[in-house]
C-alpha positions in Angstrom: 5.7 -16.7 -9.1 7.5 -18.7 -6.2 10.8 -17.8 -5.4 10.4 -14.3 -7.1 12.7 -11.8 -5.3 15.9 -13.3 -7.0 17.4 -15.3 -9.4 14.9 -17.3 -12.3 11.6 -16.9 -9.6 12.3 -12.6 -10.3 13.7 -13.5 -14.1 10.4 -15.3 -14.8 8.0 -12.8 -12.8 9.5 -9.9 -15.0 9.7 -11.7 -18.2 5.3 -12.2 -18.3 5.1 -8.5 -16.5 6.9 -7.3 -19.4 5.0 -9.5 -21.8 1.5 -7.3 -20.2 0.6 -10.0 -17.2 0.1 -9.0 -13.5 2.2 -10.6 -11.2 2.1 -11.9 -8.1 5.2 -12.6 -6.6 5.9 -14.8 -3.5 9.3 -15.1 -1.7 9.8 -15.9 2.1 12.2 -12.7 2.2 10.0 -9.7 2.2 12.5 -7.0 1.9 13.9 -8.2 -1.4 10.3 -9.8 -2.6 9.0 -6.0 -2.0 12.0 -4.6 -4.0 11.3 -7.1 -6.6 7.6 -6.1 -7.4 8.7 -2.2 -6.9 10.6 -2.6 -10.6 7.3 -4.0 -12.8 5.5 -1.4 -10.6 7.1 1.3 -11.9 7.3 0.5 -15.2 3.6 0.8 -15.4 2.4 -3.6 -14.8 0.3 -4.5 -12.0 3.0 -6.5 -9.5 1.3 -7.8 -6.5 3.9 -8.8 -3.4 3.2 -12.1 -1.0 5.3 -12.8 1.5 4.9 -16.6 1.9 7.4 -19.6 2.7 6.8 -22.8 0.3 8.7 -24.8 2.4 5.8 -24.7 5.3 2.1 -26.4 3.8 0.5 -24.4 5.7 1.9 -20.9 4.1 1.2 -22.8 0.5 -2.3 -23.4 1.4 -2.8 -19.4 2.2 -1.2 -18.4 -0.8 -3.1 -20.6 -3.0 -6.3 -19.9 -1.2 -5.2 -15.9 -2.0 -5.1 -16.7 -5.7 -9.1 -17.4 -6.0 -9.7 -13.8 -4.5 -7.3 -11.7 -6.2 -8.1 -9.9 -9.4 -6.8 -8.2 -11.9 -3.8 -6.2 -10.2 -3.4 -2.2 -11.2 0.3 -0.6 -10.8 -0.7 2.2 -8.7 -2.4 -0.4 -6.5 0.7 -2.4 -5.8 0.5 -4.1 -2.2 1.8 -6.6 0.0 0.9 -9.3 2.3 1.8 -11.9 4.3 0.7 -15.2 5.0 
């Protein structure tokens, strides 16, 4: 989910955690992004943090290219990363 550490982007990242799907959730501000994914995390759904910018093609092109390797995300593996 783009756009994930506020306002519908988080709304809509914690509405399918809370439905049972992992989440991966993209913002370009990394502090709040990693705050965002903390709250699914704890409340036992896999939440998987990417720091990314969807403004820059190149950015988009490493997150997408991120999606065909990541799994299945577990809680108590919640990480980060950056593009």
């Amino acid at each position: 989910m783009t756009g994930a550490a506020s306002g519908l982007g988080l709304a809509a990242a914690k509405a399918f955690a809370e439905s049972g799907a992992s989440v991966a959730l993209a913002d370009w501000n990394e502090s709040a992004m990693r705050a965002a994914a903390d709250e699914p995390t704890t409340q036992g759904h896999g939440a998987l943090a990417i720091r990314g910018d969807v403004a820059d093609d190149a950015q988009v092109e490493a997150m997408g290219a991120l999606f065909g390797v990541i799994g299945p995300t577990e809680p108590e593996k919640q990480s980060a990363i950056s593009v």
